[in-house]
N, C-alpha and C positions, 0 to 999 in steps of 0.2 A: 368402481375403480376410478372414475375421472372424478367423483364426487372425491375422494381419500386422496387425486394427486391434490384439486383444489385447496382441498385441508391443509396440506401439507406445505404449498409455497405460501400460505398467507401466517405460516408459526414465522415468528422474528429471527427463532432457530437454524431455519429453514436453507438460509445461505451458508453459514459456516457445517452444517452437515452435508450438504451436496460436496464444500471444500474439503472434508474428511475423505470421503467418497472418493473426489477423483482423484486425490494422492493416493489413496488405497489401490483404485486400478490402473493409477500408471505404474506403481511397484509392482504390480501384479503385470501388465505387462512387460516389462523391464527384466523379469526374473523368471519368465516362463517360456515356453516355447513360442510365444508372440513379441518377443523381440525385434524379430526382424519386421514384423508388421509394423510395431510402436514404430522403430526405428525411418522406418521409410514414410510412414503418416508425416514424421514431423519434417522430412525432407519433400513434400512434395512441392514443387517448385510452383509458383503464384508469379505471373508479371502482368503489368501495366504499360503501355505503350501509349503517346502522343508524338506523332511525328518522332524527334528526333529524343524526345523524354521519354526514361524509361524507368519503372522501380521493378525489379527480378530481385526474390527473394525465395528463400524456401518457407513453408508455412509458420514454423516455428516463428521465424522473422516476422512474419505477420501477425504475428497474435503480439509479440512481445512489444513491435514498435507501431501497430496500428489498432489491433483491440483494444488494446491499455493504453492509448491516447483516450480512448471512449473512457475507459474509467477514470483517469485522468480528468478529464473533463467536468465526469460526475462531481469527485471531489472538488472541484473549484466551485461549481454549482453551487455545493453543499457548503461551502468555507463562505459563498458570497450572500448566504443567506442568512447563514451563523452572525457572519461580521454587520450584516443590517438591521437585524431583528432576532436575532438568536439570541446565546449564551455568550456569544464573543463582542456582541454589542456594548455590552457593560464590561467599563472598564475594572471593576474592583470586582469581579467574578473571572475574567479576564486572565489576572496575576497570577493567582493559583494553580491553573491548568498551563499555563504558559512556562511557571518555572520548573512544573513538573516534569513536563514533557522535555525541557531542558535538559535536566537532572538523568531522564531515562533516553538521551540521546549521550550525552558524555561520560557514562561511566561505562556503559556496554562496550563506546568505541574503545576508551582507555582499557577497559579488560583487555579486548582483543589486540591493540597493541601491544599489551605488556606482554602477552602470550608469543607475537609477532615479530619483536623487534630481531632486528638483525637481517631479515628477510623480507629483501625490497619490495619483492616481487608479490609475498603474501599480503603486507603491508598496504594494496592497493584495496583491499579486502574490508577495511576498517568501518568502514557505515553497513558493513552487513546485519550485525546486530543490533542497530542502533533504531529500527523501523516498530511499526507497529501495523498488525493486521484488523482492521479495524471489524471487517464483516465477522473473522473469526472468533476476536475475542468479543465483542456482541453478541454472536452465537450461542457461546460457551457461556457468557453471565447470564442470559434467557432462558436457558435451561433450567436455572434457577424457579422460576416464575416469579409469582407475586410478591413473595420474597424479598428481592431487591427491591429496596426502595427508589423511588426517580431521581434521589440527587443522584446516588450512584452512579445510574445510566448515564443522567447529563455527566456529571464530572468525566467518565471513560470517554464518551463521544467526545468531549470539548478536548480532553487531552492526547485523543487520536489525531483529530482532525487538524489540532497545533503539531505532531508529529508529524503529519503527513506535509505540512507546511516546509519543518525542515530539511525533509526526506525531498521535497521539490527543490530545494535551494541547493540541500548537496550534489544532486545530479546535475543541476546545473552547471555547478563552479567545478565539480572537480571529475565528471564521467564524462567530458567531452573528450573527442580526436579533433584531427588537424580543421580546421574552420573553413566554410565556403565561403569568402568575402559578398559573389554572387548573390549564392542562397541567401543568406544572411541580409544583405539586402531587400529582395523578393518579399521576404518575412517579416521584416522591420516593415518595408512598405506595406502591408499587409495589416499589419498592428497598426498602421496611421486610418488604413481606410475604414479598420471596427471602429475604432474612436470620433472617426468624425462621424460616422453612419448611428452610435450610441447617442453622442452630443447635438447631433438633430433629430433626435428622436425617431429613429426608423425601430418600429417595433413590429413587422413581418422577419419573419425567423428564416426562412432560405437564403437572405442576402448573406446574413452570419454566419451558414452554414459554407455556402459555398467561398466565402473567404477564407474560411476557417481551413477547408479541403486544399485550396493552395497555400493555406502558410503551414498546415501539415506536412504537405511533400517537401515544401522548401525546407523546414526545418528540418525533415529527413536527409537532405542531401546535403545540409551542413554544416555537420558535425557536432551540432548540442540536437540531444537524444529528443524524438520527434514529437513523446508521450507532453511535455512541455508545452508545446503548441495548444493540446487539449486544456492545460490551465488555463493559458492566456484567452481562449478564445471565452471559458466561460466569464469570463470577468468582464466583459462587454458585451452580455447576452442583457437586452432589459430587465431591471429587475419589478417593473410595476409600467403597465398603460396607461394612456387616457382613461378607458373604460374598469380600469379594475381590475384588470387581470393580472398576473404574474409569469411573465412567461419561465423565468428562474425557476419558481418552484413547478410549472407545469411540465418543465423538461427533465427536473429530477425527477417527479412521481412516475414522469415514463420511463426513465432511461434504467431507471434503481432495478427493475424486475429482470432487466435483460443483463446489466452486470450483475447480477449475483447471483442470477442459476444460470447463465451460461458466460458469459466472458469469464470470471473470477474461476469458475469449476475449469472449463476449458485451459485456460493460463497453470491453473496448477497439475491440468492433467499431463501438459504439453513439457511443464519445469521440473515437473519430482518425480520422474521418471528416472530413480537410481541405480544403479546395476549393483546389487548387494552380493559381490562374487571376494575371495578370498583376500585382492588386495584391498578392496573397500574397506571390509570390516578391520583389518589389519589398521587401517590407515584412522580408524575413529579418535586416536589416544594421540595424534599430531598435530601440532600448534594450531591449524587452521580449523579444525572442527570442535577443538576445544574452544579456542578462543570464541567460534561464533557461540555455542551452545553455554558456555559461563556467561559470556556477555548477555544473552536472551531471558536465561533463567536470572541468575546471579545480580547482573547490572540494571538490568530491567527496572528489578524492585527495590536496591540498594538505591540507587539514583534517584527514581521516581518518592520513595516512599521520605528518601531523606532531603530532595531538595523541597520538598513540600511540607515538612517537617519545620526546617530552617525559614523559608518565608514566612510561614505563620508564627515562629518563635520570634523571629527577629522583626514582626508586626510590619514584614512587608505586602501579605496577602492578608485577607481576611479566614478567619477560623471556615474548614469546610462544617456542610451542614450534614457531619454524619460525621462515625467514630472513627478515629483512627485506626481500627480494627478492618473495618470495613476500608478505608483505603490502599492500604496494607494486601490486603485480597486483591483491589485494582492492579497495582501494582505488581503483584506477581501475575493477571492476567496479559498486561501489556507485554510480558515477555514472550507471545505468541508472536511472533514478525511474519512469519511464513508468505503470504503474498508479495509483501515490497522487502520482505529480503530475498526474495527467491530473485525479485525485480532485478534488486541492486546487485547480489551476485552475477547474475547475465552481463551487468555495465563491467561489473569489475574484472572479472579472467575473461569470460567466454568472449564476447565481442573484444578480446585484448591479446586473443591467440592462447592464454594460458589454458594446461590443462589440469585446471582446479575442480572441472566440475562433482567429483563422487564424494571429494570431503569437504567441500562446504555445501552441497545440499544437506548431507548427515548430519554435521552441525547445525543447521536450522533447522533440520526434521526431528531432531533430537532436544534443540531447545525450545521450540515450538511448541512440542505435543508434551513437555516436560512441566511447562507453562500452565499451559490448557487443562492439565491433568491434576497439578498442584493444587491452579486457582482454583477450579472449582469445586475441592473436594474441600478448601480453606475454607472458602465462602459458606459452602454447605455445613459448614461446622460452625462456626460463629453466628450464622443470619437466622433472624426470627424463625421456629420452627410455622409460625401461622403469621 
């Protein structure tokens, strides 16, 4: 048995099947007689106290604005590795993933507005579509196996991981509330003390940690969303010692196993948790669950597939090194959002008092698994049978 779990977290599949899973049993609790359990797990109240500082939140809060600081984190880990010796290194492999990923952020949004307009309120809604779930569709193209060839995988990784770039910048600029000028301070100063602690070379990892831990809470308290702080701190984490080492990539290799069988599963067990009762279902055929689920399936691969099309015709990128068949396939997998849109939904109604929550989760559960189910039955048709 411990030898078949071992098997099983070391497939690449491994994280986007556990994310299957826990949407599977949080709808299952959501619609059963464990309701009320689901219901009160994600309220159990969590506080921290220092003297006269406190964060009181219910768990849900916690996972949404403090575990996914940790994945947050990863991600910059992983962008900061990309950008010094990866795929993002080179500027003219660069272009291609960068315009794509463009492409598959403004047609998705522009879907969903056109669905939207009129409705100020829905309209807050607009970068729900626009994300990309990286671990997921990963998952989903490794199922594949050998099959996929490596450009493939590089080109999705590089064009998630440029998504996930704009997916940071939108929540910055447009999902904040009223600002701490305090905090904000605390945090700023915070950001001065990694930088000089980087630029003298301090390469013991607690000093970063535990800065990192106060411009967290400060960024928690004001008012730009807390998961941000986890960028910033990885981009001042060393990325090479004296002796050789790397502490950058020694902190992904460890952090990667705990977001992706438990933060990412837990995050989605805690968000997709839908109550699929009479008005829900009623409610799937309205601007908001259309818009995200065209946007995801629809915009996804329209955008992606054609602003990457255009660069390479208009010999602004370099030709990829695979067929446009095969990108095509990408592209309708990038229309999986499901973790950073489940994200950015939380920014946009729920922390904003609206109660949008039942249709636009259906809309991203809908265009999601619409994605997921597309791409890979696409892929599976077109790719080498051996």
């Amino acid at each position: 048995m411990i030898d078949s779990i071992k098997t099983f977290l070391k497939l690449e599949s491994a994280g986007g099947i556990l994310l299957i899973f826990a949407t599977v049993l949080a709808l299952v609790f959501a619609n059963t007689d464990l309701t009320a359990a689901y219901k009160a797990f994600l309220r159990i109240p969590v506080e921290i106290r220092f003297a006269d500082f406190e964060i009181a939140k219910p768990l849900l809060l916690w996972v949404n604005d403090g575990l996914m600081a940790v994945f947050f984190f990863l991600v910059g880990l992983e962008l900061k590795r990309e950008l010094i010796d990866g795929e993002l290194s080179q500027a003219n492999k660069l272009i291609l993933p960068t315009v794509a990923a463009v492409g598959g952020m403004v047609v998705p949004a522009a879907i969903y507005i056109w669905f939207n307009q009129g409705d100020a309120a829905a309209m807050d809604g607009w970068a729900i579509p626009a994300a990309t779930d990286i671990a997921f569709s990963l998952g989903i193209l490794s199922l594949l196996g050998t099959r996929v060839p490596a450009s493939l995988k590089i080109f999705l990784v590089s064009l998630a991981i440029i998504d996930d770039i704009g997916a940071i910048i939108i929540i910055a600029l447009f999902y904040t509330s009223d600002l701490s000028v305090l905090s904000l301070s605390i945090a700023g100063a915070c950001l001065v003390i990694l930088f000089t602690m980087n630029r003298r070379g301090v390469e013991s990892l607690p000093p970063y940690m535990l800065v990192g831990l106060v411009m967290w809470a400060s960024v928690l308290k004001s008012g730009v969303h807390a998961t941000l702080a986890g960028v910033a701190l990885a981009f001042f984490i060393p990325y090479a010692t004296r002796d050789g080492r790397s502490p950058v990539k020694e902190l992904e290799h460890e952090l990667h196993p705990s977001v992706a069988f438990v933060i990412l599963p837990l995050f989605a067990f805690v968000n997709a948790g839908v109550v699929l009762d009479e008005r829900a279902i009623s409610s799937i055929f309205t601007s908001i669950p259309i818009g995200i689920a065209a946007g995801l399936f629809f915009g996804k691969q329209i955008g992606i597939f054609l602003f990457s099309w255009l660069a390479v015709t208009l010999k602004l990128a370099p030709a990829p090194n695979m067929r446009w068949s095969e990108v095509y396939g990408v592209s309708i997998l990038c229309g999986i959002g499901f973790t950073m849109s489940l994200f950015i939904s939380s920014l946009a109604f729920e922390q904003n008092g609206m109660d949008y929550l039942p249709v636009d989760r259906l809309g991203i559960l809908i265009g999601s698994f619409a994605a997921a189910l597309v791409g890979y039955l696409y892929l599976n048709f077109i790719l080498p049978k051996k």
